[in-house]
C-alpha positions in Angstrom: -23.6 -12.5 46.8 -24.1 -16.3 46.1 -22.9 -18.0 43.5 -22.0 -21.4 42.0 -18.6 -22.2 40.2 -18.8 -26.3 38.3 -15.5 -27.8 36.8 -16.7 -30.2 33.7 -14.9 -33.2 33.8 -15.0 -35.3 30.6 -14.6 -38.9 30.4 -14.8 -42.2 28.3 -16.8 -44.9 30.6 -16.9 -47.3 27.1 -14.6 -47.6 24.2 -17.6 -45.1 22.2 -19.0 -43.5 24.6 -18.1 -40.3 26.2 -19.3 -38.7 29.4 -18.4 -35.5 31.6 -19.3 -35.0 35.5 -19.7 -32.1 37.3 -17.9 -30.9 41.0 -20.2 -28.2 41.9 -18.9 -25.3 44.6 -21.3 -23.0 46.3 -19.4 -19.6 47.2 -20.7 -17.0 48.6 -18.6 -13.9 48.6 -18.5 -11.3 51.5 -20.0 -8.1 51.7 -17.1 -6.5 51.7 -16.3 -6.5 48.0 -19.0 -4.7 46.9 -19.0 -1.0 47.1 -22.5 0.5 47.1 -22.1 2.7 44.7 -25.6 3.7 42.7 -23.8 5.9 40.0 -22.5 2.3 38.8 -25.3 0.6 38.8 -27.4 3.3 36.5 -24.6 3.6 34.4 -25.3 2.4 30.6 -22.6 0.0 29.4 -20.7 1.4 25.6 -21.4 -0.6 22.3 -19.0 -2.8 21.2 -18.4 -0.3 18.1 -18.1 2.4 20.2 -15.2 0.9 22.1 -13.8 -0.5 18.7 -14.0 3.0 17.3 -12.5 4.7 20.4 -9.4 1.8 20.6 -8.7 2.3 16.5 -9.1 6.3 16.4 -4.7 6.5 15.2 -6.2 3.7 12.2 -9.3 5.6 11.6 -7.6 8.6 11.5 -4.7 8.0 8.7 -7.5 5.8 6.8 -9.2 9.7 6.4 -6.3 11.7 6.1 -5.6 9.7 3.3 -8.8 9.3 1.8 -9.3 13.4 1.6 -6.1 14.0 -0.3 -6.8 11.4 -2.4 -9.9 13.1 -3.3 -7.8 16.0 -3.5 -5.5 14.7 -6.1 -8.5 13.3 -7.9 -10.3 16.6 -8.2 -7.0 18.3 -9.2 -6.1 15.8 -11.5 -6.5 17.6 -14.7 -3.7 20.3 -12.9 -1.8 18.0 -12.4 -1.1 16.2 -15.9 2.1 18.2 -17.0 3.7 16.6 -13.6 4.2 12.9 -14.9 6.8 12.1 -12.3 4.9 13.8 -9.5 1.7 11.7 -10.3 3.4 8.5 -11.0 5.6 9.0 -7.6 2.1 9.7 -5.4 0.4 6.4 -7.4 3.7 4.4 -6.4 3.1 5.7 -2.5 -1.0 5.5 -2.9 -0.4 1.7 -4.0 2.6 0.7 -1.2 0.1 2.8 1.7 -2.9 0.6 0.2 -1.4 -2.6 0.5 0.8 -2.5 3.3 -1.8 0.3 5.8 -5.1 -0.5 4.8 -4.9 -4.1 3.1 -2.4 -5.5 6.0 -2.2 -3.3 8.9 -5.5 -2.0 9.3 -7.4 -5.4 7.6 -10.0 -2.8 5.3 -9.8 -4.3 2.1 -12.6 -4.0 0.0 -13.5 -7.0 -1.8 -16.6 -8.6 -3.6 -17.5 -10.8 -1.0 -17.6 -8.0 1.4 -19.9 -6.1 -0.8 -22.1 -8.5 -2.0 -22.9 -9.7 1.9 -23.5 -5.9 2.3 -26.1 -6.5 -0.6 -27.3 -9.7 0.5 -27.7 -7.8 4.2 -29.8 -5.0 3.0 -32.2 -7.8 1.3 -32.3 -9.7 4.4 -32.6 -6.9 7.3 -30.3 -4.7 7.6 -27.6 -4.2 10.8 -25.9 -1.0 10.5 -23.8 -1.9 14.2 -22.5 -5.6 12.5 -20.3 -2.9 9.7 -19.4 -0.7 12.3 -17.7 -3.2 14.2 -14.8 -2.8 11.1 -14.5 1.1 10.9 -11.9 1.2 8.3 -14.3 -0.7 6.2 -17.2 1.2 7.5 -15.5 4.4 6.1 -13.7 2.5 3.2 -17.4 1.3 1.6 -18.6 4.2 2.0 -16.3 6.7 0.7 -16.7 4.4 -2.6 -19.9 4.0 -3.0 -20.2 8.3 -3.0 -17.1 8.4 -5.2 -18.7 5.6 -7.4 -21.1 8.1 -8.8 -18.8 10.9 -8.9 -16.0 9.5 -10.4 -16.8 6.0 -11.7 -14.6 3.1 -10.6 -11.3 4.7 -11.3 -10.5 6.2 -7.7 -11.5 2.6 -6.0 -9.6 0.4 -9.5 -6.7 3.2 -9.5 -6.0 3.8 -5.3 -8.6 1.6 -2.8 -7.7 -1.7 -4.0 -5.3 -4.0 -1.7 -6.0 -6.6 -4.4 -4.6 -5.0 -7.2 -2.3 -2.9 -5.8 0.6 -5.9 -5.9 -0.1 -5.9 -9.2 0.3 -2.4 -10.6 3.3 -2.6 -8.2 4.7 -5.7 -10.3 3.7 -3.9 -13.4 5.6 -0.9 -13.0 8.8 -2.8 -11.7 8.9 -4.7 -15.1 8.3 -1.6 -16.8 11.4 -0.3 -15.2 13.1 -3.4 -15.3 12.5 -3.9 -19.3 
């Protein structure tokens, strides 16, 4: 196998100019490192998102856990009313996981400007393997957009947003601290 390696070399032959030369090496490499191996050579190389998907399986995982008992607690919701401190305890944990797990850690914040480049995508040709590169937001966008039209905006507003999780968290410390 033949190949050629160059090291750029920039430099200033005027006060305002600027100019860059090239040492060129021919190497040729010996047979020896190469196994002949067809099984290699047929083999079809992963997607990016597959390999990101693979890597961030522990993320992915929690992200879902938590998103099916927070439908959970949704669809039980009207059960659970008489347990005031029960709710507001699993809210307090549902904000301190959103900010810190999915807003921090795992980078899946929703936000506007991720949603309307969705939109703006879906005008312009749509890519679905560009949003699965980011599989917590892959799986974030669209767990709201189904609960969007089953529930409205509360389960996103109440539990999904990294945004305005700080401040319900500031809200109820000052309702505490009144």
């Amino acid at each position: 196998l033949e190949m050629e390696i160059a090291i750029s070399v920039a430099f200033k032959p005027s006060f305002f100019g600027q100019d860059e030369h090239l040492f060129p090496v021919k190497v040729t490499l010996p047979s020896e490192l190469f196994m002949e191996n067809p099984e290699a050579q047929l083999a079809k190389p992963i997607p990016l998102w597959q390999k990101i998907w693979r890597d961030r399986t522990l993320t992915i995982s929690i992200t879902v856990v938590y998103l099916v008992a927070l439908s959970l607690f949704f669809a039980f919701q009207q059960r659970l009313t008489p347990y005031t401190k029960f709710v507001h305890t699993v809210r307090a944990f549902s904000l301190v996981f959103v900010l810190f797990f999915i807003g921090f850690s795992a980078q899946g914040q929703l936000s506007v400007v991720k949603l309307y480049t969705l939109l703006l995508d879906i005008v312009d040709g749509f890519s679905l393997e560009v949003y699965l590169l980011d599989p917590v937001f892959f799986i974030l966008w669209r767990f709201v957009f189904v609960s969007l039209f089953i529930c409205g905006r509360g389960v996103f507003c109440a539990c999904l947003c990294a945004f305005g999780a700080p401040l319900d968290m500031l809200g109820i410390w000052a309702e505490e601290h009144r």
